[in-house]
TORTORKE-476583 format. One record per residue (C-alpha): x, y, z; residue in three letters. Coordinates in pm, 1 decimal. Example, Ala and Ser with C-alpha at 12.3 -4.5 7.8 and 13.67 -1.06 7.14 Angstrom:
REM residues 2
        xx        yy        zz  residu
    1230.0    -450.0     780.0     ALA
    1367.0    -106.0     714.0     SER
This chain:
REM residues 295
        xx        yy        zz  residu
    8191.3   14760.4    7206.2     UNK
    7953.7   14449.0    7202.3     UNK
    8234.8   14256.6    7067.1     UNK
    8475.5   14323.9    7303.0     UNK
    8221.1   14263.8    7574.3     UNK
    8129.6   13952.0    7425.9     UNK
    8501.9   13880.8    7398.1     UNK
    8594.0   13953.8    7760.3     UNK
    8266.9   13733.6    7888.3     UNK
    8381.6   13452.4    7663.9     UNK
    8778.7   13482.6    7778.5     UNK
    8633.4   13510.1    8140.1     UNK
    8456.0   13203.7    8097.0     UNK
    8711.8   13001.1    7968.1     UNK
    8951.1   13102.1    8208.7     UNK
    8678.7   12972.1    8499.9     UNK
    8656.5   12658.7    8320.7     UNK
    9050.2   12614.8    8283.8     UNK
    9080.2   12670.3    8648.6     UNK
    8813.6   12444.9    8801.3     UNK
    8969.2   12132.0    8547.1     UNK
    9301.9   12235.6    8707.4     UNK
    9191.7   12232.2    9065.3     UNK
    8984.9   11900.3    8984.3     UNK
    9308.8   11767.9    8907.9     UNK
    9537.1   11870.2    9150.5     UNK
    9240.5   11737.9    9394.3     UNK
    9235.9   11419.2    9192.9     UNK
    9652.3   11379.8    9191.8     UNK
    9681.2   11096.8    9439.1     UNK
    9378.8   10911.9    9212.7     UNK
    9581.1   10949.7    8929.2     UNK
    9821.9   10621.4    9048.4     UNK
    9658.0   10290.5    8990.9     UNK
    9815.3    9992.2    9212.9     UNK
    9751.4    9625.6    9085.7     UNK
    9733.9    9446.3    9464.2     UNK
    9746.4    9085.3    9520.6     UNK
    9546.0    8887.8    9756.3     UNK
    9215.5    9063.8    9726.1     UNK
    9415.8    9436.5    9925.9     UNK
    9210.3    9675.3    9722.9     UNK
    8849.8    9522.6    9851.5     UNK
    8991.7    9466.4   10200.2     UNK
    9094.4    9758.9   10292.4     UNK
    8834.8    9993.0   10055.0     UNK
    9146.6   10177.5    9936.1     UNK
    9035.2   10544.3    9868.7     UNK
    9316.2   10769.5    9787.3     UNK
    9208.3   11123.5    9927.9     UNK
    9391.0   11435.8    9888.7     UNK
    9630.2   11537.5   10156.5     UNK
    9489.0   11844.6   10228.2     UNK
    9132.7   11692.4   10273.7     UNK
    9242.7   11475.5   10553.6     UNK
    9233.5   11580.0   10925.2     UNK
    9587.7   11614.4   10998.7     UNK
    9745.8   11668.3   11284.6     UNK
   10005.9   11897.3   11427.9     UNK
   10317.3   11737.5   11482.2     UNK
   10690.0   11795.7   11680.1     UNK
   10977.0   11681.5   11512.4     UNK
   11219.1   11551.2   11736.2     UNK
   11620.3   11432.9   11737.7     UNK
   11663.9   11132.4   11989.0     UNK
   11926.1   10879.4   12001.5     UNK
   11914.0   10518.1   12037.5     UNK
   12184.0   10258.7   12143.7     UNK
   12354.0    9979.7   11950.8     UNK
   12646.5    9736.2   12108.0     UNK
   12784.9   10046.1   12313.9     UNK
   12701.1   10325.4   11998.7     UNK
   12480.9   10582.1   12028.8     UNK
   12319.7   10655.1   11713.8     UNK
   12045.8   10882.5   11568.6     UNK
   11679.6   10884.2   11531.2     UNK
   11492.9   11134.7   11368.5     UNK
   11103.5   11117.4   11561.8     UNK
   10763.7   11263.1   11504.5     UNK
   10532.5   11330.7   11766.9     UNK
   10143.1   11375.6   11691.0     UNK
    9985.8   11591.9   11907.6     UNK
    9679.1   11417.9   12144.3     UNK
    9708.4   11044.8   12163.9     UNK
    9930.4   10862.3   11910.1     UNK
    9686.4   10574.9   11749.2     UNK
   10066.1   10314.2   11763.0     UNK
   10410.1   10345.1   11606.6     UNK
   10595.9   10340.8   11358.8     UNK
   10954.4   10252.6   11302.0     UNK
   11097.4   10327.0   10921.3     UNK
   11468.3   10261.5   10794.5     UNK
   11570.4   10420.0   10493.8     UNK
   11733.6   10300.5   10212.1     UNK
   12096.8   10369.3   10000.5     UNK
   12258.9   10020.8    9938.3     UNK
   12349.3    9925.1   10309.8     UNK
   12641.8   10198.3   10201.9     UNK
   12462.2   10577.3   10223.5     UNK
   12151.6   10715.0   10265.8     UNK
   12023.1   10907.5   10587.9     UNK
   11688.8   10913.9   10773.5     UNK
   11606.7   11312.2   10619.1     UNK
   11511.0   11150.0   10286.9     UNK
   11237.7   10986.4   10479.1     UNK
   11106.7   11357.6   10689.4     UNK
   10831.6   11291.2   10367.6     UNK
   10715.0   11004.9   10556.3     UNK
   10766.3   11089.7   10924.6     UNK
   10546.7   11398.9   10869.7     UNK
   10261.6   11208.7   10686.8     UNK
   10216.8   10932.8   10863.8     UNK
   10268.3   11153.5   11222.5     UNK
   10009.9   11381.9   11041.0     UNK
    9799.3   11131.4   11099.6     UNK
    9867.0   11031.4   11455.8     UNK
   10150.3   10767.9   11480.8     UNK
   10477.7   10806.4   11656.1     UNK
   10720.1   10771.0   11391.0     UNK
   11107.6   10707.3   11463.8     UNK
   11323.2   10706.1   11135.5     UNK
   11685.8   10543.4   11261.6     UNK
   11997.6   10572.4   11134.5     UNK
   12251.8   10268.0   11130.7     UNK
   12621.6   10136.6   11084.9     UNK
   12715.7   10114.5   10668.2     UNK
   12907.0    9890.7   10514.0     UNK
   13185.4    9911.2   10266.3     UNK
   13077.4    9748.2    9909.6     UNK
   13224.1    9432.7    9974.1     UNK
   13036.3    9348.4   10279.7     UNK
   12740.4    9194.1   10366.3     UNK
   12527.1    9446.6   10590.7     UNK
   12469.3    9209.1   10903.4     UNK
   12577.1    9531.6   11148.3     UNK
   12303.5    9737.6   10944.6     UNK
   12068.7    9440.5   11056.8     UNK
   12215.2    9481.5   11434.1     UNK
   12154.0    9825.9   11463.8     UNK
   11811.9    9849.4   11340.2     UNK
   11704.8    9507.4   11517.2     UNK
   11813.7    9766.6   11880.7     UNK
   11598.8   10031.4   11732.3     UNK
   11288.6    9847.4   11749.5     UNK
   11382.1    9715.4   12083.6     UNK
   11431.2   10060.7   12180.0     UNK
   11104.4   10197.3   12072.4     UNK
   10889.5    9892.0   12155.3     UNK
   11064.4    9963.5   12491.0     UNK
   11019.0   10367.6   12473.4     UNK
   10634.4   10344.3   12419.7     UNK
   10591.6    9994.5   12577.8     UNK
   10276.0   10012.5   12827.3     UNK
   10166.0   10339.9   12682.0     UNK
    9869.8   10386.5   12458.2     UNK
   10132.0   10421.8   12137.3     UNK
   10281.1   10116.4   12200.4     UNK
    9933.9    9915.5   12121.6     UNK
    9987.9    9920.4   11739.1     UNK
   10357.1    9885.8   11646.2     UNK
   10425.2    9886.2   11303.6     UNK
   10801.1    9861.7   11119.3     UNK
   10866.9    9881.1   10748.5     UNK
   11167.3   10039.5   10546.8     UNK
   11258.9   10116.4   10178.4     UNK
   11497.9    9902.6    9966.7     UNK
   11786.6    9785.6   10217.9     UNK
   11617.2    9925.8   10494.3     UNK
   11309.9    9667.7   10372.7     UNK
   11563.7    9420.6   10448.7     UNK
   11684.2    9543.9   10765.0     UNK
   11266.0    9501.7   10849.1     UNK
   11226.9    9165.1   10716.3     UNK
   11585.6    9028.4   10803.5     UNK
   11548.7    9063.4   11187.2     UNK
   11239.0    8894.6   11177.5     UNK
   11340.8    8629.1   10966.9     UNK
   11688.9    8533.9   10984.2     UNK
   11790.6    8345.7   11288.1     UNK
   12105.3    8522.8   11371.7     UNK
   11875.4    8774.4   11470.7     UNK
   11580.2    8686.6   11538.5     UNK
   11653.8    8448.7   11764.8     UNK
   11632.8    8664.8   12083.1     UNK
   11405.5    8944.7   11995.4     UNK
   11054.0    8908.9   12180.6     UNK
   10847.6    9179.6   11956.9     UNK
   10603.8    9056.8   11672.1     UNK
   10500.5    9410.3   11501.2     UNK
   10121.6    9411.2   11401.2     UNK
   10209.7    9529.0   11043.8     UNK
   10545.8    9572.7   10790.2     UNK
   10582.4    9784.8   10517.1     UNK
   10859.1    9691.6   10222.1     UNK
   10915.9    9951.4    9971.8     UNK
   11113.9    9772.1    9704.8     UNK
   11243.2    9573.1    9976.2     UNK
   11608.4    9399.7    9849.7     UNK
   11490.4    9049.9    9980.9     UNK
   11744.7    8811.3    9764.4     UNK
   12111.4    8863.7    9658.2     UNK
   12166.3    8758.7    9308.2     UNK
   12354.4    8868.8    8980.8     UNK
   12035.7    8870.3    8807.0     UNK
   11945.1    9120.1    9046.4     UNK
   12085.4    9314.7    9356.3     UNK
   12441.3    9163.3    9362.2     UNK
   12809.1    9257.9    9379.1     UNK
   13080.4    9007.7    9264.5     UNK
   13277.7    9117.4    9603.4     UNK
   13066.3    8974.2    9868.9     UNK
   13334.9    8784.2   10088.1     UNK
   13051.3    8531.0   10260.2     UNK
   12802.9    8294.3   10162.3     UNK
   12504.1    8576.0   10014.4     UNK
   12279.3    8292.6   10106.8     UNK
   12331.9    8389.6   10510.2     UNK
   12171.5    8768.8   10471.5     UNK
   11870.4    8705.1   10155.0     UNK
   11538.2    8720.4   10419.6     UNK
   11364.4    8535.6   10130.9     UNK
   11598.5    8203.1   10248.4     UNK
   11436.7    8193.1   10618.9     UNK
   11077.7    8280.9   10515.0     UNK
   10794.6    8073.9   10828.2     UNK
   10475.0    8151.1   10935.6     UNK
   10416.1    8398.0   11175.6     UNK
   10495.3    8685.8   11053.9     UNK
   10292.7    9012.5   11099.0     UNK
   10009.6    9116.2   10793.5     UNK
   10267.5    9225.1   10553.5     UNK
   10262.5    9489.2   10269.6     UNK
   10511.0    9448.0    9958.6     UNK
   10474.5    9806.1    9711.8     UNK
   10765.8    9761.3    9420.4     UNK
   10697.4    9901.2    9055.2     UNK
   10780.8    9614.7    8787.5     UNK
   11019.3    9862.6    8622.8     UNK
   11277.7    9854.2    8906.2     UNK
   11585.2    9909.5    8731.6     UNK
   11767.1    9839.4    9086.6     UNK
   11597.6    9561.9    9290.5     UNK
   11376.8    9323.0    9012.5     UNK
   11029.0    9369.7    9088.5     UNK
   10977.4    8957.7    9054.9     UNK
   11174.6    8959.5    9409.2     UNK
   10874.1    9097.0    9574.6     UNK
   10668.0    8864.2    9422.0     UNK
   10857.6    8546.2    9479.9     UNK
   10894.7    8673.6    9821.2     UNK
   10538.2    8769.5    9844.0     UNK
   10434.5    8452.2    9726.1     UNK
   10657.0    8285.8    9946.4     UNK
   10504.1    8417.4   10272.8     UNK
   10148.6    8338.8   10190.5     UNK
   10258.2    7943.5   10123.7     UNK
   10365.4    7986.3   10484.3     UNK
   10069.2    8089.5   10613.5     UNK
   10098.7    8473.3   10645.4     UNK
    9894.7    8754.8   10555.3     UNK
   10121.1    8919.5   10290.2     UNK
    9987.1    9182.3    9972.8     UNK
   10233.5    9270.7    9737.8     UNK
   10122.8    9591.6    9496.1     UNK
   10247.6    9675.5    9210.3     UNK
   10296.6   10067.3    9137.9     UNK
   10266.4    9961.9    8747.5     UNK
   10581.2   10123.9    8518.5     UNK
   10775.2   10275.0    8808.3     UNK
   11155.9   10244.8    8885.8     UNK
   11334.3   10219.5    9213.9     UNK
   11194.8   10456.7    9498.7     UNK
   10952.8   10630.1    9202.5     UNK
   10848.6   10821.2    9466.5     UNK
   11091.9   11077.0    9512.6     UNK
   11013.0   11194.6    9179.8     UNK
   10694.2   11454.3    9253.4     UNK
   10435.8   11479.1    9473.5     UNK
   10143.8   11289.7    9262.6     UNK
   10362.2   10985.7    9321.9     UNK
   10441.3   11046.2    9654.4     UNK
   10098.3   11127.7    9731.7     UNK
    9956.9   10780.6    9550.8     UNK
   10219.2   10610.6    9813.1     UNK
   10140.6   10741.0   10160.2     UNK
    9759.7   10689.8   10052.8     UNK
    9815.3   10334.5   10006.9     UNK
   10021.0   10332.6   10288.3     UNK
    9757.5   10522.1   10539.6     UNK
    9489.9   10278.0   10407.7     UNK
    9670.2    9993.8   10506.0     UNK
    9726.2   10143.8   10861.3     UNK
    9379.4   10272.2   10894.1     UNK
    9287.6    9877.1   11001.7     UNK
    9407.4    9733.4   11269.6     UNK
């Protein structure tokens, strides 16, 4: 009898133990995910990766608006934070200039809304393989004009922030950058976010032989200045799609121009490593909400 007691107490025990070192970790999961940051991020911005469900979220609506391009209407996908919105956020998704849709980014929408942004996720015009993704540019250079112009003079239009994920980083940088079009748009975000931004257009790299034009007229890397908003490069250096070292040239690039650029390495991860699992996902919105969290 004394054994079995002793048995039980010590299986009982153990069985505590095994579950506090599991909830300890799946606390811990968005520590787990070191970054290596340039330019002195990590100190700056005291990054502290925190546990979703330890942060004071807020509700949020989820939304289906429209926005136009040359005479198109075409969708947005929108989060709406309860209370005040603290600025907003426009994202474009990525797929190659040839697929992808905004739902792949709801991850993001509801994260970053969570936390009290407007967030608009666009679609725009593809392209076929063979060419160059200038009406991709178009359409999300009259998304941002369209919510700059939706929350203009409201409190959510003081902190406007755009960003996007592989081609859609290049949509972001491409209208600021290029001068085909940025030549006539009057909006300097506060912030950008690149996700394994495609930012050059080379075999070595993100190419295809069928390109009709010059590659050199769409690669944002060619039309780098200053004066571009505080900037926020996150590639892993195992890309096996866009080469991490085009972040970093490109990183480099815009602080020999005088901007405020960071460019963090997620260390062994592939192209859009985030959609893997949630310990992933979770180390990227963290970094991603401490970059936001100062203005």
């Amino acid at each position: 009898m004394k054994i079995l007691a002793r048995t039980f107490i010590h299986t009982a025990v153990l069985t505590l133990c095994l579950t506090s070192i599991a909830m300890a970790f799946s606390d811990l999961s968005p520590y787990v995910i070191r970054y290596q940051c340039t330019g002195g991020f990590i100190d700056k911005y005291h990054y502290n990766a925190v546990p979703e469900h330890k942060l004071d979220m807020r509700k949020s609506k989820r939304i289906e608006d429209k926005y136009e391009s040359n005479g198109r209407e075409l969708d947005v996908i929108s989060y709406y934070p309860e209370g005040n919105a603290m600025g907003v956020v426009v994202f474009f998704h990525g797929g190659g200039w040839t697929g992808g849709e905004p739902e792949q980014l709801e991850f993001m929408g509801e994260f970053l809304s969570g936390l009290g942004f407007v967030v608009h996720l666009p679609s725009y015009r593809k392209v076929w393989d063979y060419h160059m993704p200038f009406i991709s540019v178009d359409d999300a250079k009259s998304a941002v004009i369209w919510a700059e112009s939706k929350h203009s003079g409201g409190r959510a239009g003081e902190y406007f922030i755009i960003g996007g994920e592989s081609a859609g980083g290049h949509l972001a940088l491409s209208m600021l950058t290029i001068p085909l079009f940025s030549y006539n748009i009057d909006i300097k975000p506060d912030k950008l976010i690149l996700l394994n931004p495609i930012t050059r257009l080379r075999k070595e790299g993100y190419y295809r032989d069928e390109y009709r034009v010059n590659k050199k007229f769409i690669e944002p890397y060619n039309y780098i200045g200053d004066g571009l908003p505080e900037t926020l490069f996150i590639h892993g250096d195992k890309d096996n799609t866009v080469p991490y070292v085009d972040s970093w040239n490109t990183n480099m690039k815009m602080v020999s121009k005088g901007n405020v650029s960071y460019l963090c390495n997620s260390r062994t991860f592939i192209h859009g490593y985030y959609y893997e699992n949630k310990t992933k996902r979770a180390s990227l919105l963290n970094l991603i909400r401490t970059f936001l969290a100062d203005k």
